[in-house]
C-alpha positions in Angstrom: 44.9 25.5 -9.5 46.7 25.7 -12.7 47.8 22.1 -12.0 43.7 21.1 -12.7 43.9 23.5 -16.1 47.0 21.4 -17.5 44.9 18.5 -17.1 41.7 19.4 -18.2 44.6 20.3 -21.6 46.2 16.9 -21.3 42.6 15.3 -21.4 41.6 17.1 -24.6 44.9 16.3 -26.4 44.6 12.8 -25.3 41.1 12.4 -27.1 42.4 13.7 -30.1 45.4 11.1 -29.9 42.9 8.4 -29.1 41.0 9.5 -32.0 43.3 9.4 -34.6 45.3 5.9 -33.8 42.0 3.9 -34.1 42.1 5.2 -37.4 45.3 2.5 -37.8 44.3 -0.5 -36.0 45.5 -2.8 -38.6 48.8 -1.5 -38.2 49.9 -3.8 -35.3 48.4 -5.6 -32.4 50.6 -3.4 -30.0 48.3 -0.3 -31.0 45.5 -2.3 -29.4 47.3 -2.2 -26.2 48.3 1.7 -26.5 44.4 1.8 -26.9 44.0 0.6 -23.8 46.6 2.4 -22.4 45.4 5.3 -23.0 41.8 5.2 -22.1 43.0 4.3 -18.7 45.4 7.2 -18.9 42.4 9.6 -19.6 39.9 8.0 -17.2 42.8 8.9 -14.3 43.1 12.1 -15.6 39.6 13.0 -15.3 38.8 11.7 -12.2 42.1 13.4 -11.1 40.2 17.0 -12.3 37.1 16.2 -10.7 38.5 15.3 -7.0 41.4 17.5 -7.0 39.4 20.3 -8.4 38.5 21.8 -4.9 42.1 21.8 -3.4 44.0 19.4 -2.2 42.7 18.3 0.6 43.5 14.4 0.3 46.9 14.9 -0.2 49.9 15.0 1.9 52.3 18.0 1.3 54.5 17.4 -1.6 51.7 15.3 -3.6 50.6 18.4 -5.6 54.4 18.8 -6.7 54.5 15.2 -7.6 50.9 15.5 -9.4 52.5 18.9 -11.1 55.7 16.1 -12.2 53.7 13.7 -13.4 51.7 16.2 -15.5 54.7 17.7 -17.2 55.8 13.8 -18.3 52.6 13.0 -19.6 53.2 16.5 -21.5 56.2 15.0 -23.1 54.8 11.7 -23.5 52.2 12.7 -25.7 53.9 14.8 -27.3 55.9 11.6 -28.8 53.1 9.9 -29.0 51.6 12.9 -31.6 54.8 12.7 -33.4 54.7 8.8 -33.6 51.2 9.0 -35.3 52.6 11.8 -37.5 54.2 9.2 -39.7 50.8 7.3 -40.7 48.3 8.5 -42.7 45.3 10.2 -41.4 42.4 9.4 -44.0 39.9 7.2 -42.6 40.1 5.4 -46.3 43.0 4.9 -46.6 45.3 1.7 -45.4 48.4 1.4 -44.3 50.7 0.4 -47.1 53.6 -2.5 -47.1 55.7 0.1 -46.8 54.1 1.6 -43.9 54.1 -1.4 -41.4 57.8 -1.9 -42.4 58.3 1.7 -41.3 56.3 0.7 -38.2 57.9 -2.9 -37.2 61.3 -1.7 -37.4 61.1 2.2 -36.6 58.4 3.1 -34.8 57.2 -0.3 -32.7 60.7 0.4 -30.8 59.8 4.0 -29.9 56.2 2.6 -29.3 57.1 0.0 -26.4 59.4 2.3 -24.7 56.6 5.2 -25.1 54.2 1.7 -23.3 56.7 1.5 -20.3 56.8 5.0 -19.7 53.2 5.0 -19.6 53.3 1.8 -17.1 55.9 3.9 -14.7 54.0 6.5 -14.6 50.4 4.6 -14.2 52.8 3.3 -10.7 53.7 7.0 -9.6 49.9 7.7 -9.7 49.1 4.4 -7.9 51.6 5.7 -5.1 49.3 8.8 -5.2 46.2 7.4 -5.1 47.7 4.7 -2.1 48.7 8.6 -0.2 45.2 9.7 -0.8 43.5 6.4 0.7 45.4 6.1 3.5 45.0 9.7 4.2 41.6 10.3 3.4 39.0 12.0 5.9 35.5 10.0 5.5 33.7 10.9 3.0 29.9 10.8 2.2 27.5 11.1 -1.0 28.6 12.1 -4.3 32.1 12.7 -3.0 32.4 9.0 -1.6 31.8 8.1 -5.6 34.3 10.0 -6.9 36.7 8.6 -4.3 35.1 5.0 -5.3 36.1 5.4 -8.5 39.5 6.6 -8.1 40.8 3.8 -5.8 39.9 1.3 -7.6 42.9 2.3 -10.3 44.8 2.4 -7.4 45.9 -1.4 -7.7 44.1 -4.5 -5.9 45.3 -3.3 -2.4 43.9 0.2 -2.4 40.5 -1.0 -3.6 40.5 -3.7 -1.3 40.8 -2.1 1.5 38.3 0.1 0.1 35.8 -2.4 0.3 37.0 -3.2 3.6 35.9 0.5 4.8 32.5 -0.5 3.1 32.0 -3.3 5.1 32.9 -1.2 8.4 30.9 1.3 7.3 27.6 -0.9 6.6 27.6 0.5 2.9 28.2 -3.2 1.5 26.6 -6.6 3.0 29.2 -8.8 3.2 27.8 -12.1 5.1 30.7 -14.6 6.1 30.4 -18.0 6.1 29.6 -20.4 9.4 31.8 -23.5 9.8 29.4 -25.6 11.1 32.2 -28.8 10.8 35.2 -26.8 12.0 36.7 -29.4 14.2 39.4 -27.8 17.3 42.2 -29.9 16.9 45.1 -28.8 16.1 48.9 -28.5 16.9 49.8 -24.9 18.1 52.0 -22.9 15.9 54.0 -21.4 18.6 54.6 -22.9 22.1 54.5 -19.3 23.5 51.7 -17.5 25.5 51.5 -14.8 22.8 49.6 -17.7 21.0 47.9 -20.0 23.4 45.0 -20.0 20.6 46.4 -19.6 17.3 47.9 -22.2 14.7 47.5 -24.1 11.1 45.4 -26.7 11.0 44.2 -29.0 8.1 40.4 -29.2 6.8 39.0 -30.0 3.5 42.5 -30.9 2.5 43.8 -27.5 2.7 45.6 -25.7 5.7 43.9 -22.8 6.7 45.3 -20.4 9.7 43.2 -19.8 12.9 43.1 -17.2 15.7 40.8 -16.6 18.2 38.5 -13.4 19.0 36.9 -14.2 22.7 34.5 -11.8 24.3 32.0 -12.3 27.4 28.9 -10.7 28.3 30.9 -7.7 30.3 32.9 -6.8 27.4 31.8 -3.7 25.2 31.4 -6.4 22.2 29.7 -9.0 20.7 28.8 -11.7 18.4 28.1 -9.4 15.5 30.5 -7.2 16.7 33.2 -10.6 15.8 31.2 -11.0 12.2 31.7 -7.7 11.6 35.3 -7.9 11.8 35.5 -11.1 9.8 33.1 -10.2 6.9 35.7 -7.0 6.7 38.5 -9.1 6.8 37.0 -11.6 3.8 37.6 -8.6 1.8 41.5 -8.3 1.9 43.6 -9.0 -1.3 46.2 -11.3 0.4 49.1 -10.7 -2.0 48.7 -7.2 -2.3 47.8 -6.4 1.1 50.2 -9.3 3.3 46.9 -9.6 5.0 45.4 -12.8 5.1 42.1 -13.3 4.2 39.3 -14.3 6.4 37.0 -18.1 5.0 34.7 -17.3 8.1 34.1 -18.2 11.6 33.1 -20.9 13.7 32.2 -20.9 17.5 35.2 -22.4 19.8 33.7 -25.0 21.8 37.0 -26.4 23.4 35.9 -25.1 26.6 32.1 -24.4 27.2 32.7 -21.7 30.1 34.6 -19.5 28.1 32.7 -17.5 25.5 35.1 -17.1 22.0 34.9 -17.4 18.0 37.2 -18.8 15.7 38.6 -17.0 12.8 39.9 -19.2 10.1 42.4 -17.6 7.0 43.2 -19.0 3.7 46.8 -19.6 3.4 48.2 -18.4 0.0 50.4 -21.3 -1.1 50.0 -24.8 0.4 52.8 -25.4 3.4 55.3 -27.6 1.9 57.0 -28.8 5.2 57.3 -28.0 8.7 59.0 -24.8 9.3 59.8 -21.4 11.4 56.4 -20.2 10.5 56.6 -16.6 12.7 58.9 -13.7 12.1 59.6 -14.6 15.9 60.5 -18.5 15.3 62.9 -17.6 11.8 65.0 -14.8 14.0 65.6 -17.6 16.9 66.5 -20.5 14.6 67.1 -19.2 11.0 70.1 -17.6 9.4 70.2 -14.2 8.8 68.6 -13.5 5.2 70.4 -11.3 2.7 69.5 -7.4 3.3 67.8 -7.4 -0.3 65.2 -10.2 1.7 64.9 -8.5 4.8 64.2 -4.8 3.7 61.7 -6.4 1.3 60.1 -8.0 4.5 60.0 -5.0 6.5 58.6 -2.8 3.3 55.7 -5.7 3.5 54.9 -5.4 6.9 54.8 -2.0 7.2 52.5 -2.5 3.9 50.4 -4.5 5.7 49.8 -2.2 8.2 49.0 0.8 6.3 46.0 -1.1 5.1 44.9 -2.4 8.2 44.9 1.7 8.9 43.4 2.6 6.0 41.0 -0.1 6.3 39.6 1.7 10.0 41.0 -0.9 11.9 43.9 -0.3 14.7 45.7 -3.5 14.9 46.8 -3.0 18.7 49.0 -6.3 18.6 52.0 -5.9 16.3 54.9 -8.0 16.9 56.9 -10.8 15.4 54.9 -13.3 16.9 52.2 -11.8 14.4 53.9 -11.8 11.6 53.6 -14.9 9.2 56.6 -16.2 7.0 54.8 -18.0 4.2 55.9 -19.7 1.2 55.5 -17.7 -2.0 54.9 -21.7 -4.3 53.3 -24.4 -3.5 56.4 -26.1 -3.3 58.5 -23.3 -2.0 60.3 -23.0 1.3 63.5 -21.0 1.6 63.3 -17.6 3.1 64.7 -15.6 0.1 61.5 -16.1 -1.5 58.8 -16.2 0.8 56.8 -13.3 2.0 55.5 -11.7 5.5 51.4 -11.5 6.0 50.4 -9.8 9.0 47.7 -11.8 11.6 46.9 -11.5 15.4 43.5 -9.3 14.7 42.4 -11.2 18.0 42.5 -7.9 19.6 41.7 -5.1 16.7 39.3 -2.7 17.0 37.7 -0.3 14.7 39.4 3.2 14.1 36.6 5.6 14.9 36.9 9.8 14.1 38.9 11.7 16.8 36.6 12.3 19.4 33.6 10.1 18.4 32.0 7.1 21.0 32.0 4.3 19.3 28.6 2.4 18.9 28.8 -0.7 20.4 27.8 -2.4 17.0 30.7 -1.4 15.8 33.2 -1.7 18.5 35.2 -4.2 18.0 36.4 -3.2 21.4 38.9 -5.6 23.6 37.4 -5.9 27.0 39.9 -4.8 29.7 40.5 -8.1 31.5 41.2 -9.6 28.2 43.6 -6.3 28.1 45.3 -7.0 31.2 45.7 -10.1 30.5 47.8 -9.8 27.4 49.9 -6.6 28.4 52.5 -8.3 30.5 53.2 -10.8 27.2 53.9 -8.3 25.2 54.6 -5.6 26.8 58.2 -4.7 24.9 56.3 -4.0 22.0 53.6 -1.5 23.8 53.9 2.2 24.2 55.2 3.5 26.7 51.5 5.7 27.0 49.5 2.4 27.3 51.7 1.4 30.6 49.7 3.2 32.9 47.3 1.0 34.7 47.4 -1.8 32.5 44.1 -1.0 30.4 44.1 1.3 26.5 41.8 4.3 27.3 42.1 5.2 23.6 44.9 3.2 21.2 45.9 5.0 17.6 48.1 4.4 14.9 51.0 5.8 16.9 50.9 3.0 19.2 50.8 0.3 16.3 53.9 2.7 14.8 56.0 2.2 17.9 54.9 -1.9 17.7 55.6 -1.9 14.5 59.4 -0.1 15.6 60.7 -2.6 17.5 59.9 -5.4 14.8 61.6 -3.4 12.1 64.7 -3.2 14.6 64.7 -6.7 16.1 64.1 -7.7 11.7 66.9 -5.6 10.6 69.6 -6.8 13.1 68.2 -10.1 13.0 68.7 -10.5 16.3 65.5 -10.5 19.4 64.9 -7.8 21.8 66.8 -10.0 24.6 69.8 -10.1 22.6 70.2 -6.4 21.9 69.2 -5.0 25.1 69.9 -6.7 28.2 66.2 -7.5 29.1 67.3 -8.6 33.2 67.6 -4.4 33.6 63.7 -3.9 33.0 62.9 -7.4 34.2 63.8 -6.6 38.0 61.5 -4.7 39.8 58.5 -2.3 38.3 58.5 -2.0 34.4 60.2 1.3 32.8 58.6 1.6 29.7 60.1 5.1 29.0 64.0 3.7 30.0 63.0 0.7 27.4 62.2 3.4 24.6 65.4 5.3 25.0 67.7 2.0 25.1 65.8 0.9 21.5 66.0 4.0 19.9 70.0 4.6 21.4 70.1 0.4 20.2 68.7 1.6 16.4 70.9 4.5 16.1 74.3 2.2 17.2 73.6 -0.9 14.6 71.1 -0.4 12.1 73.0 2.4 10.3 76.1 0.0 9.1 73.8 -2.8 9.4 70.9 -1.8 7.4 71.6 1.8 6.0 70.7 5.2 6.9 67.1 5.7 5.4 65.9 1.8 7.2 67.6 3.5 10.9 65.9 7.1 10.2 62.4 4.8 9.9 63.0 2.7 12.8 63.5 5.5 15.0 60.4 7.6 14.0 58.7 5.0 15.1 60.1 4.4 18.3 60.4 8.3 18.7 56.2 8.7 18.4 58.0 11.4 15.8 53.9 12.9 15.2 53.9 13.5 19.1 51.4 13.0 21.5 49.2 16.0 20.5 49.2 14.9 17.0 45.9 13.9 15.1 45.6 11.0 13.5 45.5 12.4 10.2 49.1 13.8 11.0 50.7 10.2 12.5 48.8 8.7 9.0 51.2 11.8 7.0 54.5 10.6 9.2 53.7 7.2 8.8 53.6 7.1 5.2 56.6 10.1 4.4 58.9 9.1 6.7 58.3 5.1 7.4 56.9 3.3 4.1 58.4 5.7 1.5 61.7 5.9 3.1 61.5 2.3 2.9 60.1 2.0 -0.6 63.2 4.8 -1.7 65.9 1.8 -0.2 68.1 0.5 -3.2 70.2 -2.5 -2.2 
């Protein structure tokens, strides 16, 4: 553990740092900012010693290497920073001269502000660390849940988010959701499809909100609270750092009295400007092709979007582009270039319980299996090949959302719907071959989305729609694939 030692060093030399520039706060208002800076800087450092200290169990393989990396930067930036201070006086009585703050303003402010985005590049390297340990964190209980706590939440607004998320799942928080008591049913559907016979925008309080529908009965494994529970976790979401949307509450759908269904309702981040493709599914059919800058930042938000959902305990079970909002990123904004994706369609999510575990049926958030076997055959291009059995999910994991989330990433990066790059009348005649429809994507990915989209999009595409962690895999392993070879690859693209 001599990684934990060069910290605990780090720490001591950044106290003395700290220390010593307070002593020159009249210098410049930038020092303020360094102050800040820095205590931050220490605070992740420490924490870092304290979880870290027992191994590295929260960490993927190559994290400790990249921890080791970050260490040896912080080694050099400090060492600047010591030299920097060098040049000021270090007697409490003493103030800095006119000469002095000349010195500073045009010698040592420069070397300052670059020293400052150093500090802010490296403050993201850790966030990517600390986003690693989230999504691939066991659950943790007691003292060790607070030291987690209080590392995620300088992982940025997503990682603490879905942090509270877990909370909420977990009954550690009370997070009560709101009743629409008002919440009128009419509305125009978003998509004429059946992948959303209940789902669309519709306008309340003179804002639009987004709606989907979570429908249960009393033979189905949940219920009421069991639909509360999943929208007091999803009122937690940060929308613009997750692509999630975030849940206002829910509201009993009383279009038809014999069946037995609540209404979500989602803030919209920007108010909807005009009528447009609002679905990943509606742009492809009727919009042109965005540039490849546009549409590899789309898929990195997407597959965003989805690690949360993971590390949030929730399985998603329903990814596909009818599921994947285009939104504007202005109130008056409308073009493609600059919008962004949120994912929705947690109609049919359930909560991601330990390998092996029976879930409780509070916390089930279990689709019933006629409601399964009733969606299947809609969308059953974007299901597993393992969950074609006998039409019902025994058990569904993140490797079933990764192969989901495949074919979107391929139908996104050719731009271009399953049933124009695979001739769909071949698995349409007679009984469905899920397997055959696996090996014509993945042969489909390795033809066109090399000189299309590049190698490292094509290499994350097919793990996907390879189930690269295997069958036999845990969970904690397809979480490991998931985030080396899918989201980093993507994150490593430069267009």
């Amino acid at each position: 553990m001599g990684s934990i030692d060069h910290i605990a060093t780090l720490i001591k030399l950044g106290r003395t740092l700290h220390k010593n520039f307070k002593k020159f706060k009249n210098a410049d208002k930038d020092l303020s900012k360094l102050d800040s800076q820095l205590d931050i800087s220490l605070f992740v450092l420490e924490t870092f010693q304290t979880v870290i200290r027992d191994g590295t169990n929260g960490l993927i393989r190559d994290q400790k290497d990249r921890i080791s990396s970050l260490l040896v930067h912080l080694q050099g930036l400090f060492d600047r920073l010591e030299r920097m201070f060098s040049r000021f006086p270090h007697d409490d009585k003493l103030k800095l001269k006119l000469g002095d703050k000349v010195r500073w303003t045009f010698g040592g402010k420069s070397d300052f502000e670059d020293i400052l985005h150093e500090m802010e590049r490296w403050q993201a390297r850790l966030r990517d660390v600390i986003e690693a340990i989230k999504f691939l964190q066991d659950p943790a209980t007691g003292g060790e849940r607070a030291l987690y706590k209080k590392l995620f939440e300088l992982g940025g607004r997503g990682v603490s988010h879905a942090d509270m998320v877990d909370d909420v799942f977990h009954r550690r928080i009370d997070a009560p959701i709101p009743k629409f008591k008002d919440w009128k049913p009419d509305f125009k559907r978003m998509v004429h499809s059946p992948h959303h016979p209940n789902c669309g925008f519709i306008w309340t309080a003179q804002t639009w909100v987004f709606m989907e529908t979570r429908r249960f009965d009393k033979y189905a494994p949940q219920s009421v609270d069991d639909v509360r529970l999943l929208a007091s976790a999803l009122g937690k979401v940060d929308t613009n750092s997750m692509y999630i949307l975030r849940c206002l509450g829910m509201a009993r759908d009383t279009r038809d009295r014999r069946d037995n269904r609540y209404v979500l309702l989602y803030a919209v981040p920007n108010q909807l400007a005009r009528r447009t493709n609002w679905t990943l599914a509606m742009a492809i059919d009727n919009e042109p092709k965005p540039a490849l800058n546009v549409r590899i930042r789309y898929a990195i938000e997407i597959c965003t979007a989805v690690m949360f959902t993971h590390s949030s305990r929730l399985v998603h079970k329903s990814i596909c582009p009818e599921n994947v909002l285009i939104l504007p990123h202005a109130a008056n904004g409308s073009t493609m270039q600059t919008a962004s994706t949120y994912l929705v369609g947690f109609d049919a999510a359930r909560f991601d319980e330990p390998e092996g575990a029976i879930p409780p049926r509070a916390n089930g958030l279990q689709m019933n299996s006629n409601q399964a076997q009733e969606i299947l055959p809609k969308r059953r291009w974007y299901h597993h090949p393992a969950r074609h059995g006998h039409g019902r999910v025994v058990q569904f994991g993140i490797r079933h959302d990764m192969y989901s989330l495949g074919v979107v990433l391929l139908e996104l990066g050719m731009w271009t719907r399953l049933q124009r790059i695979l001739s769909m009348s071949a698995f349409t005649r007679g009984e469905f071959d899920a397997k055959r429809l696996q090996g014509e994507l993945v042969r489909g990915a390795r033809l066109r989305l090399d000189g299309e989209m590049g190698s490292k999009y094509m290499d994350a595409v097919i793990c996907c729609l390879e189930d690269a962690g295997g069958p036999k895999a845990t969970e904690r392993q397809t979480r490991e694939v998931f985030y080396e070879r899918v989201l980093r690859q993507l994150r490593q693209i430069v267009v």
